[in-house]
Every structure is written in C-alpha cells, then in structure tokens.
C-alpha positions, 0 to 999 in steps of 0.5 A: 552252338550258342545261337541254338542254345539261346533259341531254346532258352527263348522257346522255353521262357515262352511256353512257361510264361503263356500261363502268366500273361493269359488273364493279366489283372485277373485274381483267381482268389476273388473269384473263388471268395466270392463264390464261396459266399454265395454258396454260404448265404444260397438258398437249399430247395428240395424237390419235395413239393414236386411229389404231389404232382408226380404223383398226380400225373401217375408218374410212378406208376408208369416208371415202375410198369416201364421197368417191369415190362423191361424187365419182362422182354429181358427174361423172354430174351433169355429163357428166364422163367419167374420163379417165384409167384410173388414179388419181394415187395409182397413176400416181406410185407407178407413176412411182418405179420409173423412172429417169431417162433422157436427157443429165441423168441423171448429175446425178440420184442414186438413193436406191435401193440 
C-alpha cells in the first residue's frame, strides 16, 4: 500500500512540476513589459492612401459587379424575381429631393440653402 501510495504522490508531483521547469529562467512579465512598450510608442498607419489606387485599378467597380452578378444566379437559382425597378441606393437619393409635406412639416427644418 505504501509503495502504491508514494508511486502516486510521485506521478502526481511530476505532472504539477512539468509547468515550472518548462522555461527555467524565462520571465513572462519581461516579456509582456516589453511588448506593451512597443505597443505604446508603434506607429498607427491607415489604409487611406491605398484608395486612390484601388480606386485607379476599378477595384470597386469590379467587387460590386461580382456581387451583383451573385446575387443575380441566387435569385435565378430560387425563383426570386426583382420586385423593384430601382436599387435603394437610387430610391433614397431619389427621396432627399423631397420635402416633407403634411401638418408636421413645420417641425422639420431643411439643411438646404
């Protein structure tokens, strides 16, 4: 019984003792000091200046027609017919030339000049 006792007391020291000795020397807290300064002082870029480009290439013009062609076979696929004769891009632009009409139109003020 005790030998079976002090094998377990053994295997059990061993396996809770593996995560200490793994990196002997090694500081997890340097680690993330300096981690955290660099973060601090690094230099935030954007993608801004890439547009011009993307936009020279047709880049939009051609994720958008991918879409819509997709979008199109989707429809196809399930039966779907457009409902609609414009998009609601065109629908809401189309809607900013209206002006508000009815017994509130006095509470709502035009940007417009």
């Amino acid at each position: 019984m005790v030998k079976i006792t002090a094998s377990l007391v053994t295997l059990a020291l061993s396996l809770f003792a593996d995560g200490v000795f793994a990196h002997p020397g090694h500081h997890g807290t340097t680690e993330m000091k300096s981690r955290a300064e660099y973060m601090a002082n690094a230099k935030r870029t954007s993608l801004a200046h890439c547009a011009d480009v993307l936009k020279a290439r047709g880049t939009m013009d051609k994720v958008i027609e991918r879409r819509q062609s997709k979008l199109d076979r989707i429809r196809e696929k399930r039966g779907i017919k457009k409902s609609r004769k414009t998009t609601m891009l065109e629908h809401c632009t189309a809607a900013d030339s209206i002006l508000p009409q009815g017994p509130f139109s006095r509470l709502v003020t035009s940007t417009r000049s």
